[in-house]
C-alpha positions as CSV (number, residue, x, y, z in Angstrom):
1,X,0.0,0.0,0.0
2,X,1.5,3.4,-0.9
3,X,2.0,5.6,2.0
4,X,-0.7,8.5,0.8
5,X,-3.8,10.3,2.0
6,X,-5.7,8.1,-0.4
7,X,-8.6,10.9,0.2
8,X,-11.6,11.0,-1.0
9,X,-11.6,13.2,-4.2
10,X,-12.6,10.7,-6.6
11,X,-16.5,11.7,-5.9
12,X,-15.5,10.2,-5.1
13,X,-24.2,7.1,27.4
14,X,-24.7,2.0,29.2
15,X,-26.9,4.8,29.9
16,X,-30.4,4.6,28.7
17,X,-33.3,7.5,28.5
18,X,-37.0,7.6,27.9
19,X,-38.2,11.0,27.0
20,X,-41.3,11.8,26.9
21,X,-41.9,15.1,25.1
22,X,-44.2,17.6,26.7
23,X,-44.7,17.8,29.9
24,X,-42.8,15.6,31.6
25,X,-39.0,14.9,30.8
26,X,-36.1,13.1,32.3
27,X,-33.2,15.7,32.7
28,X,-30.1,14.7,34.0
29,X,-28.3,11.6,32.9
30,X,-24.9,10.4,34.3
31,X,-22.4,8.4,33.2
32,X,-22.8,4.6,34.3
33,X,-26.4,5.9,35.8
34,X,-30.0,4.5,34.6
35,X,-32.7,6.7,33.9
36,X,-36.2,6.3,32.3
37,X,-39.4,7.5,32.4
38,X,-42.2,4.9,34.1
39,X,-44.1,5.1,30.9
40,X,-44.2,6.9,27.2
41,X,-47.8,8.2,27.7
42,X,-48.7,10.0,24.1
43,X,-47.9,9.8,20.7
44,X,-45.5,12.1,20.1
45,X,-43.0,10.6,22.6
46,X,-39.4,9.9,22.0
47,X,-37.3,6.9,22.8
48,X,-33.6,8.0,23.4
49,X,-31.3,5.4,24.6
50,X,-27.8,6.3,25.2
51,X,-24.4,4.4,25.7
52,X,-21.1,5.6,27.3
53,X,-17.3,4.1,25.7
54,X,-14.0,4.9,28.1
55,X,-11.7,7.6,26.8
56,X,-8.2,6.3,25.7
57,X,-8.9,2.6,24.2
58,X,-8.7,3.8,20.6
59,X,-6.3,1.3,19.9
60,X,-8.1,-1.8,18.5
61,X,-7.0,-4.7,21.0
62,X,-4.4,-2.2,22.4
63,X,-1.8,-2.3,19.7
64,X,-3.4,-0.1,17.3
65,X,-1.3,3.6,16.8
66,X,-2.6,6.4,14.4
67,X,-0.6,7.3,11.4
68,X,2.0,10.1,11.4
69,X,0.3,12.8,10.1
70,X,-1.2,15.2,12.2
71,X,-4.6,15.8,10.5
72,X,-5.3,12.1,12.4
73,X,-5.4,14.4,15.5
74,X,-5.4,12.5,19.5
75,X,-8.6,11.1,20.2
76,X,-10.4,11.8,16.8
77,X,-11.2,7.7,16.6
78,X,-11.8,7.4,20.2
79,X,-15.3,6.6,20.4
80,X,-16.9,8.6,23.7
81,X,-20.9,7.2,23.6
82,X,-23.4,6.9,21.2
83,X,-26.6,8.1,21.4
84,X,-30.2,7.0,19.8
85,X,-32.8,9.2,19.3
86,X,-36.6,8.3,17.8
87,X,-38.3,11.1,16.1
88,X,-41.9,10.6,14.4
89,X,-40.6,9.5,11.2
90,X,-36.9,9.6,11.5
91,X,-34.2,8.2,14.0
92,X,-31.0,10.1,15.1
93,X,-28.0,8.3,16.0
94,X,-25.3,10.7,17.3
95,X,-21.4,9.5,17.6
96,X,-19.3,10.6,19.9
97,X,-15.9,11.3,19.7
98,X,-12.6,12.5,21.8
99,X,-11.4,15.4,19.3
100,X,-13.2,17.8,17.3
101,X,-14.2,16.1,14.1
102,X,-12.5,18.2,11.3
103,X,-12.2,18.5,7.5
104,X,-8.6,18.3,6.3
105,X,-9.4,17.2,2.6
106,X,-12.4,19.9,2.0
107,X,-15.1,17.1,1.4
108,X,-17.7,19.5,0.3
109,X,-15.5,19.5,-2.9
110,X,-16.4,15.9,-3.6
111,X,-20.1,15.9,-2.4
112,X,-18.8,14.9,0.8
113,X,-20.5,15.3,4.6
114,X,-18.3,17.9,6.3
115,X,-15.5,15.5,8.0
116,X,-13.0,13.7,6.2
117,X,-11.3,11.1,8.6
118,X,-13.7,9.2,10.6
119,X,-16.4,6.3,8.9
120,X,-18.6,5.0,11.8
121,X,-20.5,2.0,11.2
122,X,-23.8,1.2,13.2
123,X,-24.5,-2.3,13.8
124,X,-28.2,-3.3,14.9
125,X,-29.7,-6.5,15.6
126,X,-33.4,-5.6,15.5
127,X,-35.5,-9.3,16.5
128,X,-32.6,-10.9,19.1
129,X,-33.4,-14.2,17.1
130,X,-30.5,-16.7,16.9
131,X,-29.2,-17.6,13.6
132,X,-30.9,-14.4,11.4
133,X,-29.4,-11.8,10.2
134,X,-25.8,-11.5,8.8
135,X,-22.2,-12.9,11.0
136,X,-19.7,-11.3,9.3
137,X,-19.0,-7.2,9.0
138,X,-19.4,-5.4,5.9
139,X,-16.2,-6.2,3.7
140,X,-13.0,-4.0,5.2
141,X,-14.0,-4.6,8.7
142,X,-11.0,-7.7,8.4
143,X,-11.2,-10.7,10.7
144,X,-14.2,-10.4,13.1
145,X,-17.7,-12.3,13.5
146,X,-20.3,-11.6,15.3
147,X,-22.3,-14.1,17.5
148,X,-24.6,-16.1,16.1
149,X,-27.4,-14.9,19.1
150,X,-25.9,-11.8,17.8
151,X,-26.0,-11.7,13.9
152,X,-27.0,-8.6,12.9
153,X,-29.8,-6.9,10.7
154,X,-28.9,-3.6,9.5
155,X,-26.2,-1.3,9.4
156,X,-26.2,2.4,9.3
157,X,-23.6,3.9,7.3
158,X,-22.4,7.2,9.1
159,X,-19.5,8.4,6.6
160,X,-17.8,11.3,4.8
161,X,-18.9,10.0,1.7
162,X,-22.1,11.1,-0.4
163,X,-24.7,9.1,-1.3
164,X,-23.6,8.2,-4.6
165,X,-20.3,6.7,-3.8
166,X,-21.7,4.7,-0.8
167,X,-24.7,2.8,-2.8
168,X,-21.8,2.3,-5.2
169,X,-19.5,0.5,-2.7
170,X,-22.3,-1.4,-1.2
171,X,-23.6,-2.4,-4.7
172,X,-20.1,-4.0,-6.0
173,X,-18.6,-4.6,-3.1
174,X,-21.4,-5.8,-0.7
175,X,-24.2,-7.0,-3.1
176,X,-25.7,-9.4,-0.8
177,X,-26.1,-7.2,2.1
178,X,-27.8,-4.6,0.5
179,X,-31.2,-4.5,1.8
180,X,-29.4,-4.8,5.1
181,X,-27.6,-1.3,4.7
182,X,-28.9,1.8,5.7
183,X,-27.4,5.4,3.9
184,X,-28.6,8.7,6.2
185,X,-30.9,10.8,4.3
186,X,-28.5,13.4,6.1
187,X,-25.2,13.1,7.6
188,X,-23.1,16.0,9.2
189,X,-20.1,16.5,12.0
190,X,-21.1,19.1,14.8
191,X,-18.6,19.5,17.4
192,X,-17.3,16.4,18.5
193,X,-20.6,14.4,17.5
194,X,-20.7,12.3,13.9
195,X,-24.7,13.1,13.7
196,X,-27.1,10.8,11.0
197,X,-30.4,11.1,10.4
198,X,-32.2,7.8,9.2
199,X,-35.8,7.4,8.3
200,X,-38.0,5.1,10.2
201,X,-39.3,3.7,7.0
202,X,-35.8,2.0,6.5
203,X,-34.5,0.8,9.7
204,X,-38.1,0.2,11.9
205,X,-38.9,1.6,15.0
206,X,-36.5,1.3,17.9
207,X,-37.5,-1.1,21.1
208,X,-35.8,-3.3,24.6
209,X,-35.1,-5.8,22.1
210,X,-32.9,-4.1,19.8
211,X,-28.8,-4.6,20.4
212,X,-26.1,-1.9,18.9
213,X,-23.1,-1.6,18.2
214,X,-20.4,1.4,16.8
215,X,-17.5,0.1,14.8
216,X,-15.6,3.1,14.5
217,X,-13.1,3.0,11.5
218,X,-10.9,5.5,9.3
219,X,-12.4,6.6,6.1
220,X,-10.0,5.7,2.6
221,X,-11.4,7.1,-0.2
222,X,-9.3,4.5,-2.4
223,X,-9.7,1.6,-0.7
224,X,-9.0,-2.2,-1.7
225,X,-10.8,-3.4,-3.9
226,X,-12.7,-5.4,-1.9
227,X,-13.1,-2.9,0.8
228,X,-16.2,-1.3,1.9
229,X,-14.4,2.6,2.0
230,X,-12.2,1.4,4.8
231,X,-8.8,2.6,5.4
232,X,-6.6,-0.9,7.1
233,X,-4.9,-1.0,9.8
234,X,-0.9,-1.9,9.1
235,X,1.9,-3.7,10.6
236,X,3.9,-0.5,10.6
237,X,2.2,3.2,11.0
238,X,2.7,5.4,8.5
239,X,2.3,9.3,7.6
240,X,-1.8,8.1,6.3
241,X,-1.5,4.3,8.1
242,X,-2.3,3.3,11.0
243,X,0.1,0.9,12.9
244,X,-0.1,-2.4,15.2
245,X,-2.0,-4.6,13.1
246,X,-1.5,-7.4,10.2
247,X,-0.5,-6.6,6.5
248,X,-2.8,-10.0,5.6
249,X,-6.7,-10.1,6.4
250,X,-6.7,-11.1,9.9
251,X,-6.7,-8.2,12.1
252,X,-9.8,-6.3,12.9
253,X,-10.2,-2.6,11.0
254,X,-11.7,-1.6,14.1
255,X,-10.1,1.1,16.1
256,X,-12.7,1.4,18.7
257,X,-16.1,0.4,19.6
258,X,-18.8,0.0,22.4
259,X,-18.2,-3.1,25.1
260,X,-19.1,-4.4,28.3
261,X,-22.4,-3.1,29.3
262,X,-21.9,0.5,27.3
263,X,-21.6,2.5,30.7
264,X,-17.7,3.8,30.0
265,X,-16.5,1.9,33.3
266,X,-12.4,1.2,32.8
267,X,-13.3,-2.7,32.9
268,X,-14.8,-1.9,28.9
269,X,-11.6,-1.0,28.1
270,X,-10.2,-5.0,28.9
271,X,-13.4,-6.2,27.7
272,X,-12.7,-4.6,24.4
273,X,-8.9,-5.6,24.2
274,X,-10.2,-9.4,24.9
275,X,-13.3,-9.4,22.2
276,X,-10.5,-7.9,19.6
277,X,-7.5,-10.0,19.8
278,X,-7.1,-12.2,17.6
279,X,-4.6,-15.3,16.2
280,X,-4.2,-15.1,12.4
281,X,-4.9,-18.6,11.7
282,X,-6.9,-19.6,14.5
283,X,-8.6,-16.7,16.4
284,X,-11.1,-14.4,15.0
285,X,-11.9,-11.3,16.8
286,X,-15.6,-10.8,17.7
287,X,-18.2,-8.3,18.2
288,X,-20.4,-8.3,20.5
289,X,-23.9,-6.2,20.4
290,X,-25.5,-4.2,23.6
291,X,-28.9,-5.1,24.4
292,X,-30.9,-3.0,26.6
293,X,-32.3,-5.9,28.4
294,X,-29.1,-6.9,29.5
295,X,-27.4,-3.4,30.7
């Protein structure tokens, strides 16, 4: 792999909230704390569940290192929480990260989002039903699987990227999950949140039964050709590669993501060092969903 930006200018928190909206609403919410409204009592309520990830594990199974350059600024992969918002006809996830989210490569010039680095990927198992839905990650996530009591159903696709170049990728490069992929009707960076709006009409409406999960990668805008926009990690870092990984197709992509119980405690940051490591040859990292039923 040549050591270059590869950008895109080919076109290219466990913490869980009911919110009812009106009159009553649930107001503070800490980290590691549960809080929820006895009961959604109108229409026009709004589920929000949220989930909390430690600061500092944004190293894969804790080898990982960013590249050389310094648009890959500290903490800028380090996933912080993710939150889930239900509207009437839409659903908001929001992705939070350690660093402001920035946009070094001017992605509006290629019909991009307003971010250039980070590509988030959403994992959802929506019936909890053993043995449906899909195992492995979309292509470019390397060597992980998911549980089979844990195979997931769609994906939500939160990246710099258009819409145009992701239904292309996802066509050639991930035909058979298709209908299981989910593009943002809007996607945007604000702060230090990744934000995407879905519509209801393509992912369902969000309930206890439902288990997520944030994969949280480094977008390539010229990735291998069997890749899914993902930038891989190396064996050695580079000025655009991150470092600490395999040069074959063993190693997760997967710089950080949610584990444990989602509530941010230190012991998540073990828990994802152990669900990440991997043997090339015999061990396959895995990734685990959060259920609310089980937080």
């Amino acid at each position: 792999m040549s050591d270059h930006p590869r950008i895109a200018g080919a076109r290219p928190l466990a913490t869980m909230r009911l919110v009812q909206r009106g009159a009553t609403a649930i107001a503070a919410i800490a980290m590691g704390a549960l809080f929820a409204s006895p009961h959604v009592a109108d229409a026009d309520a709004k589920l929000k569940l949220s989930f909390v990830d430690p600061a500092g594990d944004d190293f894969g199974p804790g080898s990982y290192t960013y590249p050389t350059d310094p648009v890959y600024t500290p903490g800028s992969f380090d996933l912080r929480g993710l939150e889930v918002i239900e509207g009437d006809d839409t659903i908001e996830f929001r992705v939070a990260v350690g660093a402001k989210i920035e946009d070094p490569w001017n992605s509006k010039d290629w019909d991009g989002n307003g971010f250039s680095l980070q590509f988030a990927q959403i994992y959802i198992d929506t019936d909890h039903q053993a043995g449906v839905g899909f195992r492995e990650g979309l292509p470019g996530l390397g060597g992980v699987s998911f549980a089979e009591a844990e195979a997931w159903d769609k994906v939500v696709l939160i990246s710099p990227q258009g819409r145009t170049r992701l239904e292309a990728e996802v066509r050639f490069k991930a035909a058979k999950m298709k209908g299981a992929v989910v593009i943002p009707k809007r996607t945007s960076a604000r702060g230090k949140q990744l934000v995407a709006v879905v519509k209801k009409s393509d992912l369902g409406v969000p309930n206890g039964k439902w288990g997520f999960q944030v994969v949280m990668q480094s977008n390539e805008g010229y990735p291998d050709k069997t890749d899914v926009l993902t930038r891989r990690v190396n064996e050695v870092r580079g000025q655009h590669r991150f470092g600490g990984g395999n040069d074959g197709d063993c190693d997760p992509h997967v710089l950080d993501m949610l584990a444990g119980h989602g509530k941010g405690g230190n012991d998540e940051i073990a828990a994802q060092k152990s669900a990440l490591a991997y043997t090339c040859g015999s061990k396959v990292a895995q990734i685990p969903l959060i259920y609310e039923a089980g937080r």
